[in-house]
C-alpha atoms as an extended CHARMM CRD file, in Angstrom:
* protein
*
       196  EXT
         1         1  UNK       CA            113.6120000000      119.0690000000      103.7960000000  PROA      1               0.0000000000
         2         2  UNK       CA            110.7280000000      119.4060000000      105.8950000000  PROA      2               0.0000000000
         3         3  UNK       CA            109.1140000000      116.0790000000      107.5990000000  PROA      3               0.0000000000
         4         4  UNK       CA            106.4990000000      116.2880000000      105.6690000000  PROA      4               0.0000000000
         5         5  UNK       CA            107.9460000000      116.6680000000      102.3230000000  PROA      5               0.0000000000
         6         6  UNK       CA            110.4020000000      113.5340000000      103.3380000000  PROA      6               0.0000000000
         7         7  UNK       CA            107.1540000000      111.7560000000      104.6320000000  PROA      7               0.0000000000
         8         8  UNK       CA            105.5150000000      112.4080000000      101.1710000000  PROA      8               0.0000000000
         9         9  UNK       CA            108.5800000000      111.5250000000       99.3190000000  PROA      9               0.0000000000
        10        10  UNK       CA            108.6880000000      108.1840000000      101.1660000000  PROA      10              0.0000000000
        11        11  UNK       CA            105.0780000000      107.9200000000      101.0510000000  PROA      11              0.0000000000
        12        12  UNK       CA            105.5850000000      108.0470000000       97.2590000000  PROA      12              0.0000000000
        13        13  UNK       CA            108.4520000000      104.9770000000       96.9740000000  PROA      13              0.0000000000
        14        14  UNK       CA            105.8710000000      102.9730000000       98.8500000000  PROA      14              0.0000000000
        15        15  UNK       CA            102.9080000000      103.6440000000       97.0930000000  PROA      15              0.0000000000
        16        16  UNK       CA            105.1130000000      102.4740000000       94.0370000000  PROA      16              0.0000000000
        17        17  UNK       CA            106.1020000000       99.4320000000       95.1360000000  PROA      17              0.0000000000
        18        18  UNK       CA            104.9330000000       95.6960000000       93.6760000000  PROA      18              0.0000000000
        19        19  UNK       CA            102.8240000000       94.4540000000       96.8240000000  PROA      19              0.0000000000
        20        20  UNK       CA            101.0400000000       92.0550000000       95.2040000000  PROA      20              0.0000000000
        21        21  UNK       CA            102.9090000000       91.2080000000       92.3140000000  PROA      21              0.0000000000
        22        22  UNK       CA            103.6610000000       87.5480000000       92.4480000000  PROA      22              0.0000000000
        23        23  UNK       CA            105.9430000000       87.8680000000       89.5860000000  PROA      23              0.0000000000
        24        24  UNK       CA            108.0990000000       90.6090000000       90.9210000000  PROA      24              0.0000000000
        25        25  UNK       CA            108.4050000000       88.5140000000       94.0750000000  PROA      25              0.0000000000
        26        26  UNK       CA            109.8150000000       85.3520000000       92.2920000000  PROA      26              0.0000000000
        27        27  UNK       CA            111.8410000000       87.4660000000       89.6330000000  PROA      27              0.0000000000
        28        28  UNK       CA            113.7220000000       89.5690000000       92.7080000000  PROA      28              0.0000000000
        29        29  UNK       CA            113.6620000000       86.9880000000       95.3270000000  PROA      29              0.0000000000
        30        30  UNK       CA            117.6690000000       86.8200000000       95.8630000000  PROA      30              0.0000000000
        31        31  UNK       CA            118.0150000000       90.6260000000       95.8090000000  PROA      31              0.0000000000
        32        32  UNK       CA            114.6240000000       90.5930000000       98.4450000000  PROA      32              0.0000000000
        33        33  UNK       CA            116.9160000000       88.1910000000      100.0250000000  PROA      33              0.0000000000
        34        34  UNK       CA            119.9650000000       90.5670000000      100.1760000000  PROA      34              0.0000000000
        35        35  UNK       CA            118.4010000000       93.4100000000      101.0150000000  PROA      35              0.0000000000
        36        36  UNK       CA            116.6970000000       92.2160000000      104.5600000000  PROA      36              0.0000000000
        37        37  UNK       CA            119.7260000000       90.4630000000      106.0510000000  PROA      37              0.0000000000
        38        38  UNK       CA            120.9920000000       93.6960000000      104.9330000000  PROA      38              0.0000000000
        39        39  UNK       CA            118.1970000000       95.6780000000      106.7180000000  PROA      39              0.0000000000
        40        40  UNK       CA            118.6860000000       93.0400000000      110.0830000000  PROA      40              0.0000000000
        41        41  UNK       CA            122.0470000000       93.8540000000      110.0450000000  PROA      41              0.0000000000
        42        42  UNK       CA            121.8260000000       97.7410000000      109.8230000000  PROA      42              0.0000000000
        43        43  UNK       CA            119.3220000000       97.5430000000      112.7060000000  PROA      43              0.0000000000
        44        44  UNK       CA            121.7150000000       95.6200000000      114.5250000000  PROA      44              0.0000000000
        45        45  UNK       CA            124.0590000000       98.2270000000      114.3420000000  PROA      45              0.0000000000
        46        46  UNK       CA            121.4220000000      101.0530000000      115.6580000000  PROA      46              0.0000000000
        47        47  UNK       CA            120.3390000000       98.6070000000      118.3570000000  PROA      47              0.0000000000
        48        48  UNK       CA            123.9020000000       98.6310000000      119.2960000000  PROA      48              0.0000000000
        49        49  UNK       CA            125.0140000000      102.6160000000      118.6660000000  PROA      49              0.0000000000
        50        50  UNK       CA            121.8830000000      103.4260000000      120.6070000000  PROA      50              0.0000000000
        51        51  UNK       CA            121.7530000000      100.4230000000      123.5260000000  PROA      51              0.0000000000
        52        52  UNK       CA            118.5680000000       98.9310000000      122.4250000000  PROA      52              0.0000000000
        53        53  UNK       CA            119.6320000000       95.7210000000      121.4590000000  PROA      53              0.0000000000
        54        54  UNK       CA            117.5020000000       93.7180000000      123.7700000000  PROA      54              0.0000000000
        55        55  UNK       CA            114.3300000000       95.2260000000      121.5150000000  PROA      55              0.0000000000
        56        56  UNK       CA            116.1690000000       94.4440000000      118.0800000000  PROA      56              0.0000000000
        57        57  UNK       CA            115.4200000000       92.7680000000      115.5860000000  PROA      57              0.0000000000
        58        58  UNK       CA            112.6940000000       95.5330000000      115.2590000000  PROA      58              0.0000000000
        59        59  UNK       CA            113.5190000000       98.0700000000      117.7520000000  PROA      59              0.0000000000
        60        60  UNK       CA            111.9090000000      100.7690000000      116.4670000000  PROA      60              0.0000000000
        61        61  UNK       CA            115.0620000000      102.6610000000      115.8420000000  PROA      61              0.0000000000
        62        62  UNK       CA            113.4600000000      106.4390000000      115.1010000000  PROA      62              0.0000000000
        63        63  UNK       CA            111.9180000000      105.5270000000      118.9150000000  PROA      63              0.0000000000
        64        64  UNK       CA            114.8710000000      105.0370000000      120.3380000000  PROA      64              0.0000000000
        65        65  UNK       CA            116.8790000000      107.9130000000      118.5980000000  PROA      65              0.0000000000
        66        66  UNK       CA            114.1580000000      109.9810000000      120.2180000000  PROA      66              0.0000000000
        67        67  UNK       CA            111.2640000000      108.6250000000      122.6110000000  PROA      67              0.0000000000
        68        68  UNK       CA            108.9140000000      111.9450000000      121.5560000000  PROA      68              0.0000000000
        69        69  UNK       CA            109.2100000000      111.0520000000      118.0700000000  PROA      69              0.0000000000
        70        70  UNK       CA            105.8740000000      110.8390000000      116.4960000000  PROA      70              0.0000000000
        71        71  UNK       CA            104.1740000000      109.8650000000      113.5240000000  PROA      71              0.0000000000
        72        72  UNK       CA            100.4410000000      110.3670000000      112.1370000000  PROA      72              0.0000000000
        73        73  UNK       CA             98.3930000000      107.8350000000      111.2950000000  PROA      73              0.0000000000
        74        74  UNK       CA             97.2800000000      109.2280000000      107.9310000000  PROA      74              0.0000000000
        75        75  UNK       CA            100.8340000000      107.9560000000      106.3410000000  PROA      75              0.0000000000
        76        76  UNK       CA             99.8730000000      104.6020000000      106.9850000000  PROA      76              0.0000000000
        77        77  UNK       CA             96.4010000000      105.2270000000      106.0400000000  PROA      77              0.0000000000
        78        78  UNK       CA             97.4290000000      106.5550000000      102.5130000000  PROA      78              0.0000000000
        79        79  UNK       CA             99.8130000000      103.2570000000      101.6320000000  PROA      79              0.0000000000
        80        80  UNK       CA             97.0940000000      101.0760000000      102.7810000000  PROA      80              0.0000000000
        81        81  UNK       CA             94.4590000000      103.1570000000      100.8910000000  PROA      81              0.0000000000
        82        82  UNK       CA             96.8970000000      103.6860000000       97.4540000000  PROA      82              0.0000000000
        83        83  UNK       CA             97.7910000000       99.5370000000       97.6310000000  PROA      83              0.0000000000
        84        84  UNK       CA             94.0850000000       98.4690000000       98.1530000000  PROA      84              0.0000000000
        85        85  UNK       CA             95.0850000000       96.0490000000      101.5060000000  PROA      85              0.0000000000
        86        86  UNK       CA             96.0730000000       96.8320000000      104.7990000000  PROA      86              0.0000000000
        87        87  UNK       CA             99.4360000000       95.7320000000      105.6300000000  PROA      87              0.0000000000
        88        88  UNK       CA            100.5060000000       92.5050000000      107.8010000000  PROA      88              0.0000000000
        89        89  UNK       CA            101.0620000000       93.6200000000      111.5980000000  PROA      89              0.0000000000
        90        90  UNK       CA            104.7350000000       93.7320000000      111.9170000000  PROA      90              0.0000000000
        91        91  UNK       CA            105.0950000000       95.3300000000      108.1620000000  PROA      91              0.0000000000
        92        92  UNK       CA            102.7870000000       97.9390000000      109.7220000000  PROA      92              0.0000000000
        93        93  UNK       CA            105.1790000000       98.3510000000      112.4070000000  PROA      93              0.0000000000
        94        94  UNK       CA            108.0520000000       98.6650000000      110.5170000000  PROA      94              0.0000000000
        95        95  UNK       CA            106.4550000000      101.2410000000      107.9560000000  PROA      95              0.0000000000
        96        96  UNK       CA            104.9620000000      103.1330000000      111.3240000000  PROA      96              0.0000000000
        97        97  UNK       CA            108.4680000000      103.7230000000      112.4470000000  PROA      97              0.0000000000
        98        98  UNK       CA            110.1020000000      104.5300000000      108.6030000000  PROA      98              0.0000000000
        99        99  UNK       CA            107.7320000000      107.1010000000      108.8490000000  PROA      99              0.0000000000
       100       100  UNK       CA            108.9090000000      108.1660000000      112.5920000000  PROA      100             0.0000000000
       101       101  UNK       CA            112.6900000000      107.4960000000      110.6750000000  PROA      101             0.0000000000
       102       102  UNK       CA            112.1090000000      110.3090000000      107.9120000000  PROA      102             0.0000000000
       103       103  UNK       CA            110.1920000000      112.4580000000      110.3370000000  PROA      103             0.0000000000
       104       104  UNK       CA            113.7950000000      113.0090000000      112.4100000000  PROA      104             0.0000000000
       105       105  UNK       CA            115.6040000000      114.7300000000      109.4230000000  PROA      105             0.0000000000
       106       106  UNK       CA            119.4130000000      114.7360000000      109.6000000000  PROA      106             0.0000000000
       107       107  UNK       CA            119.6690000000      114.3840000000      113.0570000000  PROA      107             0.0000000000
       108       108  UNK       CA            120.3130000000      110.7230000000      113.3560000000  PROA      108             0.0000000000
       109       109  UNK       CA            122.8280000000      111.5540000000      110.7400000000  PROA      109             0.0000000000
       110       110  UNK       CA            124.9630000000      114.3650000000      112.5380000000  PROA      110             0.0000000000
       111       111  UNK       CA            124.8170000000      112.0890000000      115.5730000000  PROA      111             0.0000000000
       112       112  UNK       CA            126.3580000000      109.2550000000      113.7050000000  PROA      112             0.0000000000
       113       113  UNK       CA            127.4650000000      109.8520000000      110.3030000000  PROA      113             0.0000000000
       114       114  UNK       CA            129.2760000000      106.7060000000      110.0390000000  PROA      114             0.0000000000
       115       115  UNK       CA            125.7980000000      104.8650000000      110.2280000000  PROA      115             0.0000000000
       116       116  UNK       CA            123.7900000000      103.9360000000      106.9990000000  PROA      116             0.0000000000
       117       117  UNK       CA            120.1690000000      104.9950000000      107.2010000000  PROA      117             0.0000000000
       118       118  UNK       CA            118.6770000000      101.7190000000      108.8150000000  PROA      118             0.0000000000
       119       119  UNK       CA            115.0670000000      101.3430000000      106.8520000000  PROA      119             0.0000000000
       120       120  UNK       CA            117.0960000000      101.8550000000      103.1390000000  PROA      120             0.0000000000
       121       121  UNK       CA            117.3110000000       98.0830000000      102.6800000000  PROA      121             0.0000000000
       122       122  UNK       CA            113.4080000000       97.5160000000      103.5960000000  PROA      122             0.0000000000
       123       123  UNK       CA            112.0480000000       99.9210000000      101.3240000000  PROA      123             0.0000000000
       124       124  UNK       CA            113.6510000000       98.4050000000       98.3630000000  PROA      124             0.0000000000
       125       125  UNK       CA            112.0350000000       94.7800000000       99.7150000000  PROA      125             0.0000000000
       126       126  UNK       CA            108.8820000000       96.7320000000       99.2170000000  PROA      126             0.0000000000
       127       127  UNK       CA            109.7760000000       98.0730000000       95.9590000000  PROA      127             0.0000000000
       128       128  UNK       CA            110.6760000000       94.7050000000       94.2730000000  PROA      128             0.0000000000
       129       129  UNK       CA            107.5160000000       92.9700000000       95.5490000000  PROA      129             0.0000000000
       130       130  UNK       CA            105.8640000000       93.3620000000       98.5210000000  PROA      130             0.0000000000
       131       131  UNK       CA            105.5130000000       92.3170000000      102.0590000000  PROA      131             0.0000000000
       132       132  UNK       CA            106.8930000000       89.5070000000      104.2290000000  PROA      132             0.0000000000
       133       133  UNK       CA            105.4750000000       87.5780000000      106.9590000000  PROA      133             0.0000000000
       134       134  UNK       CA            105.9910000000       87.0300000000      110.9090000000  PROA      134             0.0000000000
       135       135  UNK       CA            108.0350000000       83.5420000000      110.8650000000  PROA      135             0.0000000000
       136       136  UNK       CA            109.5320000000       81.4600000000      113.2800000000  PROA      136             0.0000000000
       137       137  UNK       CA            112.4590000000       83.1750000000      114.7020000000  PROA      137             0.0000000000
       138       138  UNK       CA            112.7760000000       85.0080000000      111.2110000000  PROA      138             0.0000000000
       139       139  UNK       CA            110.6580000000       86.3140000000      108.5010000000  PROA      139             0.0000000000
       140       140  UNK       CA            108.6950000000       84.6170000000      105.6730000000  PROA      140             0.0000000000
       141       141  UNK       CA            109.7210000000       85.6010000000      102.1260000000  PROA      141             0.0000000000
       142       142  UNK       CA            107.5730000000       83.8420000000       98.9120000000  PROA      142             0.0000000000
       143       143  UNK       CA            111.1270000000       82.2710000000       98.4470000000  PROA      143             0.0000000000
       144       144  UNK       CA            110.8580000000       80.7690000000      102.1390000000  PROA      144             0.0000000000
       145       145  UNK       CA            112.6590000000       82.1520000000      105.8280000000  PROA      145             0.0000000000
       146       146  UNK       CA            114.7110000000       84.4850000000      106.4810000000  PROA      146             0.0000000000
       147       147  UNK       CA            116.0660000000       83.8150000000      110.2740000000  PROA      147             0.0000000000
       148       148  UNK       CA            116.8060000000       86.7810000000      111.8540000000  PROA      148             0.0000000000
       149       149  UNK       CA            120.3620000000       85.3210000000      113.7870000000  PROA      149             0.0000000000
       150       150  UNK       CA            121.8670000000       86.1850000000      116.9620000000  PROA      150             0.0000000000
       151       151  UNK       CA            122.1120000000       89.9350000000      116.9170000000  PROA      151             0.0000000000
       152       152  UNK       CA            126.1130000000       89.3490000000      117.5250000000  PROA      152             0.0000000000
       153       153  UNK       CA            125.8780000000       87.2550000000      114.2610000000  PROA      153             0.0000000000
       154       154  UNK       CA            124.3270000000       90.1760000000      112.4510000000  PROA      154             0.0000000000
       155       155  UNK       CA            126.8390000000       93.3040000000      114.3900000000  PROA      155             0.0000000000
       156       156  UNK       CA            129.7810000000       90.8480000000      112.8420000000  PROA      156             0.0000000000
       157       157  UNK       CA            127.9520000000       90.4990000000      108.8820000000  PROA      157             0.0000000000
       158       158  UNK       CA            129.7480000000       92.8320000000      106.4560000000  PROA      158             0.0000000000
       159       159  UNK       CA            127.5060000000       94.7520000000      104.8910000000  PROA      159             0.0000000000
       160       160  UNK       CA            125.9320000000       94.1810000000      101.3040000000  PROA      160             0.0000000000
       161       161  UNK       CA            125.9560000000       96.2660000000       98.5130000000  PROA      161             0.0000000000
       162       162  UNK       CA            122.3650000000       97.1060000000       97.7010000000  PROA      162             0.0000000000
       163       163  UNK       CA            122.9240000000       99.2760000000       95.0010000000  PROA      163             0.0000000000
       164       164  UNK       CA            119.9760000000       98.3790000000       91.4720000000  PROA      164             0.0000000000
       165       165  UNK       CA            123.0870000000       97.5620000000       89.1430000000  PROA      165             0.0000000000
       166       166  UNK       CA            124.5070000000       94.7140000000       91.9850000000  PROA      166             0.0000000000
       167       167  UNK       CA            120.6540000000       93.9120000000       92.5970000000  PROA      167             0.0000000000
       168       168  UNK       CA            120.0650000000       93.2730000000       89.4280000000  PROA      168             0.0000000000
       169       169  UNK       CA            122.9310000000       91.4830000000       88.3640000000  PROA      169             0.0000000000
       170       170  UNK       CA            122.2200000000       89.2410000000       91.0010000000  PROA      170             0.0000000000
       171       171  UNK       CA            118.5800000000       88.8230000000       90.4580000000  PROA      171             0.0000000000
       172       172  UNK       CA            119.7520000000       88.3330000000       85.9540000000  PROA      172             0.0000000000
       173       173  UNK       CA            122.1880000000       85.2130000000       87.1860000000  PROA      173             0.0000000000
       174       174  UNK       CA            119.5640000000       83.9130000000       89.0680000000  PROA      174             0.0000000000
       175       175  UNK       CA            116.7780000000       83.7010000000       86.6000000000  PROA      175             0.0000000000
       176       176  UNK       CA            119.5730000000       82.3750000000       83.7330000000  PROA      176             0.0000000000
       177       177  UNK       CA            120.4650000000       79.5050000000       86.4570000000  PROA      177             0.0000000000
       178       178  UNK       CA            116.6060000000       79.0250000000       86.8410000000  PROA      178             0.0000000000
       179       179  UNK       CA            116.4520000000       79.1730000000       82.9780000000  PROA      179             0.0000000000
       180       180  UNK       CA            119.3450000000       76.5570000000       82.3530000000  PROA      180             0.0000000000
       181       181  UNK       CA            117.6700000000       74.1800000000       84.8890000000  PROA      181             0.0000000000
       182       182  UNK       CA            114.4480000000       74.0360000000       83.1840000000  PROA      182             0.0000000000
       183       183  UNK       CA            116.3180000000       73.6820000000       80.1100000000  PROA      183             0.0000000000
       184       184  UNK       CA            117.3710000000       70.5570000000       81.3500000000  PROA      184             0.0000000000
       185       185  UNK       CA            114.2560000000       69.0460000000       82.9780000000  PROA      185             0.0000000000
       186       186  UNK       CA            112.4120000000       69.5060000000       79.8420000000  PROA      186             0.0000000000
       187       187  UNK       CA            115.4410000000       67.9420000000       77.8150000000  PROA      187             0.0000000000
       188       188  UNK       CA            114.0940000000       64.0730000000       76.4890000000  PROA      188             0.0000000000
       189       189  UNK       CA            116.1400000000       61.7410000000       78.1870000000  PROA      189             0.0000000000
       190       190  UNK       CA            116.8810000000       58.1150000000       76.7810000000  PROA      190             0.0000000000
       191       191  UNK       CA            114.6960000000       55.5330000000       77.4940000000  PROA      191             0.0000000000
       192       192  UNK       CA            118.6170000000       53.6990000000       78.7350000000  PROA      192             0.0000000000
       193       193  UNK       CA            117.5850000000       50.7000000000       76.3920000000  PROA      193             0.0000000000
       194       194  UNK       CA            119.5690000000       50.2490000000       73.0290000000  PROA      194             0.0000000000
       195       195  UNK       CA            118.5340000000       47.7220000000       70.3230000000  PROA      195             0.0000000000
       196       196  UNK       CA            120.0640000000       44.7310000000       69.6290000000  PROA      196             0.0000000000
């Protein structure tokens, strides 16, 4: 696959994603959840395999694999064009280097094939509703922070299974908890008073 073919391919998974779909955001919020301590944790690793940890939690990985990476700027032109908004600062950064990511072929792969591709988790975030924000010592979801740990903390997480049928189980229990605790809110409740 050439790097432009991956680039339009991831170009393509952006573009499709729910950026400004409130209701996405509140209906996927624990698998949104899931899937960036999941991306934290895989750049962790890559921080670690490639001695950049002191630059984690967003280390530009692709830069590090290879310091004469590059990317053009049209990419990041097209999502913002295609979504109608350009993107917050550090989502910008982190789609800049996805773009770097893709642009490197299998060669991060061959070099460590034990290694899941490190931007995986992030695209889905993007694909079940939209961008987060710079936070205190984390990142802001619509469902609150995510802190972003001690980089030990993260090198010592298992990893998650981010796989749609585990995503969306999780996100279906959610929403029936959510359900069942409305259910009971809205449920009359005795006034505690009986006649005499």
């Amino acid at each position: 696959m050439t790097d432009a073919v991956a680039s339009e391919r991831l170009l393509a998974r952006l573009v499709a994603g729910r950026w400004d779909d409130e209701e996405a955001e509140e209906l996927n919020y624990l698998s949104r959840g899931r899937l960036a301590n999941e991306f934290f944790r895989r750049n962790a690793v890559w921080a670690n395999a490639l001695g950049v940890t002191e630059r984690w939690p967003f280390a530009d990985i692709a830069l590090a694999f290879d310091p004469a990476v590059g990317t053009d700027p049209v990419w990041l032109e097209r999502l913002e064009g295609a979504i109608g908004h350009e993107l917050q600062p550090l989502v910008r950064k982190v789609v800049t280097d996805m773009f770097r990511w893709v642009s490197l072929g299998d060669r991060p792969q061959e070099r460590f094939p034990e290694l899941d591709d490190p931007y995986e988790p992030m695209v889905q975030v993007f694909e079940r509703g939209g961008e987060f924000w710079e936070g205190q010592g984390g990142i802001e979801l619509p469902i609150g922070p995510l802190l972003y740990l001690d980089i030990a903390d993260r090198l010592a997480q298992p990893p998650f299974a981010i796989d749609a049928a585990t995503l969306a189980e999780l996100d279906e229990k959610d929403r029936i908890r959510l359900a069942e605790a409305r259910a009971r809110l809205a449920t009359p409740r005795g006034d505690g008073f009986k006649e005499r």
